[in-house]
C-alpha positions in Angstrom: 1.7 -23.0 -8.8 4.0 -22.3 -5.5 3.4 -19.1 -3.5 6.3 -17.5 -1.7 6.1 -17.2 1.9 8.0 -14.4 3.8 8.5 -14.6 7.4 10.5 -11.9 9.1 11.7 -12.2 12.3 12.2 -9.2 14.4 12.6 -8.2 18.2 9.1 -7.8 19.6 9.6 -3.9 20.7 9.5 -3.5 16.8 6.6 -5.9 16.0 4.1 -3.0 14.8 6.8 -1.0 12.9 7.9 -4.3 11.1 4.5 -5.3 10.4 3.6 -1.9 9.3 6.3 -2.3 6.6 5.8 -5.8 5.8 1.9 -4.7 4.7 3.5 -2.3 2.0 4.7 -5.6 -0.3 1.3 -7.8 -0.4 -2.6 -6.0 -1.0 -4.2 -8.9 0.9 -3.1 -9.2 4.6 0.0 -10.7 6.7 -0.1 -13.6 10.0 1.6 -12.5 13.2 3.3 -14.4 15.8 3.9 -12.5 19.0 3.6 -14.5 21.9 5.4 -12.0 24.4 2.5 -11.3 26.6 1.2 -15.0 26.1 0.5 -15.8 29.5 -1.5 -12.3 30.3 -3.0 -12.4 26.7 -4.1 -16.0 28.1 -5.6 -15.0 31.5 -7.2 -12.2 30.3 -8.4 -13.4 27.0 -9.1 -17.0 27.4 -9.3 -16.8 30.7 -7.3 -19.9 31.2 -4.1 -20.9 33.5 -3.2 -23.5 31.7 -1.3 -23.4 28.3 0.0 -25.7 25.9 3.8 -26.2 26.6 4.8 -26.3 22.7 3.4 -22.9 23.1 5.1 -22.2 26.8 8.6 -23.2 24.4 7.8 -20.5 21.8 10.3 -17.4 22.0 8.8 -14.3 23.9 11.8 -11.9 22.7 10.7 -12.0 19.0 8.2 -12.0 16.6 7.7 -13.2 13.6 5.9 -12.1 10.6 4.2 -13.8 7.4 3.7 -12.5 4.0 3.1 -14.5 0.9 4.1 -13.9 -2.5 1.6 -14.4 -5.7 3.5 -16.7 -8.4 3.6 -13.6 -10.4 5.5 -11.8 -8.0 9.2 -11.0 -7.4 10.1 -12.2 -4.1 13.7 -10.7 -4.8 12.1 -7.6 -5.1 10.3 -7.5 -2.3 13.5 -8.7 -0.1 15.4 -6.2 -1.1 12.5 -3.3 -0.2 12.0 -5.4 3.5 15.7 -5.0 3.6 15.9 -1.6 2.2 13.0 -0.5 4.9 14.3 -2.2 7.9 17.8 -1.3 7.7 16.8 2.4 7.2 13.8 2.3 10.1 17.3 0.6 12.3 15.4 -3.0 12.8 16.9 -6.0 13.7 15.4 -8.9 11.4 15.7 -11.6 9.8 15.0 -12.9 6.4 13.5 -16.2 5.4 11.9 -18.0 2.3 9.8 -21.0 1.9 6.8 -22.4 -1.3 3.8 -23.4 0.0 1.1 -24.2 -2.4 -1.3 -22.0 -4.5 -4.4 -23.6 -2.9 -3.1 -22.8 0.4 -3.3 -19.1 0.0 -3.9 -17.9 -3.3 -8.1 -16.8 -2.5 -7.9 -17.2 1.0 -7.1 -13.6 1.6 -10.3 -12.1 -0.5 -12.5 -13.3 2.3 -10.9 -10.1 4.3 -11.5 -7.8 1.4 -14.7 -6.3 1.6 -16.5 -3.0 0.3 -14.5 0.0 1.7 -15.7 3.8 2.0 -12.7 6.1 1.9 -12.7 9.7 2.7 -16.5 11.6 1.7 -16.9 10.3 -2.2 -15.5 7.3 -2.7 -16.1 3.3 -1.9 -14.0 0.7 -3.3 -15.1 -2.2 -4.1 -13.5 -5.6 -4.8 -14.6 -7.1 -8.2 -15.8 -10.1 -6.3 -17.9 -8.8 -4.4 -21.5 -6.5 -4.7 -21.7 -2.8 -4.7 -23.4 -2.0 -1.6 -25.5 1.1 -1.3 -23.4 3.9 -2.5 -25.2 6.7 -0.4 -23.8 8.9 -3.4 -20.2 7.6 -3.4 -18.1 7.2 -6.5 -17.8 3.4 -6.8 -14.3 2.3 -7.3 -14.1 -1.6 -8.6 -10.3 -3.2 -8.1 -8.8 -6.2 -8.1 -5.7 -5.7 -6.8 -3.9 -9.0 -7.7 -0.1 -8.7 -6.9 0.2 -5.1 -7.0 0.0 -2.6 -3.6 -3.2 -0.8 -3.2 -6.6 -2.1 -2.4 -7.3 1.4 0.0 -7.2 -0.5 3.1 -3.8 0.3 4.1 -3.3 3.3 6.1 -1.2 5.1 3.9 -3.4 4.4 0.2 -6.6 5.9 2.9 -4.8 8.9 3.6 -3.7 9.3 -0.4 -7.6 8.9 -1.3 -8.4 11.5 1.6 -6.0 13.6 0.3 -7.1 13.7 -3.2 -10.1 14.6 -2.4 -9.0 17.9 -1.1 -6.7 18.9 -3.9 -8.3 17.0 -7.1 -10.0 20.3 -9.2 -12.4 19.6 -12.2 -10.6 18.9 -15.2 -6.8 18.5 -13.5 -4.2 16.3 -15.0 -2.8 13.8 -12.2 0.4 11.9 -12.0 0.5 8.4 -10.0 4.1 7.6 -9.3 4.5 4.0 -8.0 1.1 3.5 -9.5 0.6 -0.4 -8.0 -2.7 -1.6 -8.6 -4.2 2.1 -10.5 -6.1 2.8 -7.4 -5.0 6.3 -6.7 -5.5 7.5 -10.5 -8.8 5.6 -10.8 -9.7 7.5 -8.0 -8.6 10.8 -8.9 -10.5 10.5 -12.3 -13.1 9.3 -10.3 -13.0 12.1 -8.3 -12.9 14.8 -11.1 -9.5 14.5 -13.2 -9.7 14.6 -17.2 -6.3 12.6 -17.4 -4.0 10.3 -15.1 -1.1 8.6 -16.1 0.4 6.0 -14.1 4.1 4.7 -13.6 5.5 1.6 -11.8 9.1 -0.2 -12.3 7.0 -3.3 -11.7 5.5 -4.6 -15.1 2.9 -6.6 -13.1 2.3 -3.9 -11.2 1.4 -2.0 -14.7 -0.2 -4.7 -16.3 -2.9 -4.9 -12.8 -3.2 -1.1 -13.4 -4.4 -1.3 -16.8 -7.0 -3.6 -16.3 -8.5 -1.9 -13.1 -8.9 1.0 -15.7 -10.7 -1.1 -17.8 -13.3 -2.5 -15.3 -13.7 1.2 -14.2 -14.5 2.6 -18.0 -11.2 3.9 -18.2 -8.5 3.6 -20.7 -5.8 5.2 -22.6 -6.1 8.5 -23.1 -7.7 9.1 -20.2 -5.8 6.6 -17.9 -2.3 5.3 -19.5 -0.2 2.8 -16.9 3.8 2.9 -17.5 6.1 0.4 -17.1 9.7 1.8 -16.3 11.0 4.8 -14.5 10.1 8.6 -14.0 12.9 9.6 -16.0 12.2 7.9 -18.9 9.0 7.4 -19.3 6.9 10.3 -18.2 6.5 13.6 -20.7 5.0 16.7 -19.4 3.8 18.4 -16.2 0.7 17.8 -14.0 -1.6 19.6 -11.7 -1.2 16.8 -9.4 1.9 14.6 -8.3 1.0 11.6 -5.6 3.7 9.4 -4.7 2.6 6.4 -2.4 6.0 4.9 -2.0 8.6 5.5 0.7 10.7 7.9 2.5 13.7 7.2 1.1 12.2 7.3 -2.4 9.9 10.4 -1.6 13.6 12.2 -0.6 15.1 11.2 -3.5 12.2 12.6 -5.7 12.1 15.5 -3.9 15.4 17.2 -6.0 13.7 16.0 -9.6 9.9 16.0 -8.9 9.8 19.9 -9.9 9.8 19.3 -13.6 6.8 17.1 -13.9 4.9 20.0 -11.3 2.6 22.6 -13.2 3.2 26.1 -11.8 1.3 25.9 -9.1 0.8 21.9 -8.5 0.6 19.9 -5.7 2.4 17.1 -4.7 0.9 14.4 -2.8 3.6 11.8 -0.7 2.5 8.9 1.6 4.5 6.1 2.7 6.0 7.9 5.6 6.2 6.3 9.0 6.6 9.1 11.3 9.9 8.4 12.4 11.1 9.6 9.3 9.2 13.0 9.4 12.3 15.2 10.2 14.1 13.6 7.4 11.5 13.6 4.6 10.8 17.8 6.0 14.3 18.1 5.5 14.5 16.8 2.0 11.4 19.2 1.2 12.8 22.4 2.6 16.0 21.6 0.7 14.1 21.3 -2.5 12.3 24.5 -2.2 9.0 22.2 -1.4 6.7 24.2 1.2 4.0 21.2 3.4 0.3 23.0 2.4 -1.6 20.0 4.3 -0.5 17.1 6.8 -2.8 14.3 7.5 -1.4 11.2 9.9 -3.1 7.6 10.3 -1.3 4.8 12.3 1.6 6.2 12.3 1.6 6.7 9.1 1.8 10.3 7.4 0.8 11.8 3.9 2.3 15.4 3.2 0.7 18.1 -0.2 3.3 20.1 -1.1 3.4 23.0 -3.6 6.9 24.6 -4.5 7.8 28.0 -2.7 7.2 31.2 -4.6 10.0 33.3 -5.1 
């Protein structure tokens, strides 16, 4: 089976932006080129004079970045968010597409996955590797496959931190953009009689589902949906999170209200901070008052509760 291999090419001023957004499509890792400070990076590094003139030829304007696509995967898909994210963050790029084979990439990126503690009470856990000692931590076993969310990226860490602080005994949570069930795993984990997951990804579902299972948790008290927010979900929770993007986070900030119990708390990640004055905006417009702010990276992750009155 072929893998997909992204490589986006971008000026090298936007390097860690791009990168940043790139890691938002695959769970397990990208490869950078950026050989704009190759010659310094060689001297002080290596400590070396002497470099390779293939390398000497490579461009020192631009960078480019890899990601690779699971055969299960929609690379369409994740073009069109790359292009949807760039264009709206204002960087230059430039899209390409190539197969490379399975055994070229397919495990390779596990080796980088190891045991992860997030926040106070939780560790995650890949399914392929042991449980450490959990000093007390809730254990959190995933196998992320193709979907986003293994807790390593910046903005699933601040989602778990966040949880933590809001998730009361017994509260019903909402996961939209669910990816790979980590985020309502973890708030069950963490004390929540009931989560429900939603993703327009049927992969993305179907990963879900079975990280419920190898966590002891399935339908009713963990259901993953395949489809939108508007069609699929019924009811109101205690807790909203929405690990997506700012763009999408705006948009959900004029309809979110009617899946919010009186009194909820909706938690939004996926913001790079650049978009902070736009995704406040959005919130103040929709009656949406920020109760807690945590940044990571250059990342952000906003709790909200609707204004009384």
């Amino acid at each position: 089976m072929e893998w997909t291999e992204v490589t986006i090419t971008v000026p090298t001023r936007y390097t860690d932006a791009a990168a940043d957004i790139a890691q938002m499509t695959v769970p397990y890792g990208l490869y950078l080129e950026d050989y704009s400070d190759l010659e310094e990076g060689a001297r002080e590094i290596a400590h070396i004079d002497l470099i390779d003139e293939d390398l000497l030829r490579k461009d020192r304007t631009h960078s480019i970045v890899h990601i690779y696509l699971s055969p299960e995967a929609n690379p369409t898909e994740a073009l069109s968010f790359l292009t949807e994210r760039y264009t709206a963050e204002k960087i230059p790029h430039t899209l390409n597409t190539a197969a490379i084979r399975e055994e070229d990439w397919a495990n390779n990126w596990k080796q980088y996955f190891k045991p992860l503690t997030v926040g106070e009470r939780l560790l995650i856990c890949p399914l392929w590797e042991d449980v450490p000692h959990t000093k007390g931590r809730k254990v959190l076993r995933i196998d992320p496959g193709a979907a986003f969310g293994t807790g390593g990226h910046n903005t699933t860490r601040l989602c778990l931190a966040m949880l933590e602080r809001v998730i009361a005994p017994g509260c019903e949570l909402l996961d939209v953009g669910c990816g790979s069930g980590i985020l309502s795993i973890a708030g069950l984990l963490l004390g929540a009689s009931r989560a429900v997951g939603v993703d327009i990804d049927p992969l993305a579902v179907k990963t879900a589902a079975e990280n419920g299972r190898l966590n002891g948790m399935e339908p009713p008290a963990f259901t993953a949906l395949a489809g939108d927010l508007v069609t699929q979900v019924q009811g109101t929770f205690a807790v909203v999170v929405s690990n997506i993007v700012a763009d999408a986070i705006i948009s959900l900030s004029s309809s979110i209200d009617r899946h919010l119990a009186h009194g909820g708390v909706w938690i939004t990640s996926g913001i790079i901070d650049t978009r902070e004055p736009d995704v406040l905006a959005a919130f103040e417009e929709n009656g949406f008052a920020v109760v807690d702010r945590m940044e990571d990276g250059g990342w952000l992750c906003f709790a909200c509760k609707r204004k009384e009155g």
